[in-house]
C-alpha positions, 0 to 999 in steps of 0.5 A: 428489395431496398434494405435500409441502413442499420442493424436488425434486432437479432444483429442488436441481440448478439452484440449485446449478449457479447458486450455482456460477455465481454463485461462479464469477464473483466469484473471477475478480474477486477477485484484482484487488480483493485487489491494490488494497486491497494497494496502497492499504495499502502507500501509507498505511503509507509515508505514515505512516512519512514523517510520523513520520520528519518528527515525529522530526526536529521531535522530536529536532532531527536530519535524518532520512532515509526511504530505498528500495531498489526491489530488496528492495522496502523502505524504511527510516528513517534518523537523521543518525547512521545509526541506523536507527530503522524497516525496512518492506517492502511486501506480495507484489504491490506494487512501487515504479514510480517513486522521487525521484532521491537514492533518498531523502526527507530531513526537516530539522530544521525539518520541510522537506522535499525534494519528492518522489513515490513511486509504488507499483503493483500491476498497472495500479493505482498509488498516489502518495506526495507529500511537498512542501517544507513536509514535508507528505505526501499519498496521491494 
């Protein structure tokens, strides 16, 4: 007896059930995955947006503030004056989890700054924000 090329509907049937299988298992870990590369953008952008507050302060010789509101889960950078020069807010499922105690990081002048670290999390994942005296920041 000749058998044609191809598949049967029981061999079609299985490699369907463990595509779905298969599928199955990399949705569960999706979300996870989703959540840590949130966090790990948020923490650049709020590393960004600090180093350009500092270039600022460097630029137009004024002290400029980065400030933080944990409620509305945003930042916000300020000038001497109280122009507010930039607003970001941070993406659905990232907070901040840890914020300096002025609620604020300051750049002088001279491109000093205050030390501070900002903690930022999504789920059990957290990012650090480092800013040293020097106004150097980092992403930990």
């Amino acid at each position: 007896m000749l058998r044609s090329e191809g598949f049967t509907l029981l061999e079609l049937a299985v490699g369907l059930v463990m595509a779905a299988a298969v599928a199955g298992t990399a949705a569960l870990q999706l979300p996870p995955v989703v959540a840590s590369i949130r966090l790990a953008g948020a923490a650049h952008r709020l590393a960004a947006a600090m180093r350009q507050a500092r270039g600022r302060a460097l630029e137009r010789n004024v002290r400029v503030d980065v400030r933080f509101d944990a409620v509305t889960r945003a930042w916000d950078v300020v000038e001497a004056g109280g122009a507010t020069v930039d607003l970001q807010r941070l993406p659905a499922g990232v907070a901040f989890r840890g914020l300096p105690a002025s609620g604020r990081v300051r750049f002088g002048t001279t491109g000093s700054a205050d030390n501070a670290t900002v903690m930022l999390g999504a789920g059990a994942a957290v990012r650090r924000v480092v800013v040293n005296q020097r106004g150097r920041v980092r992403v930990l």
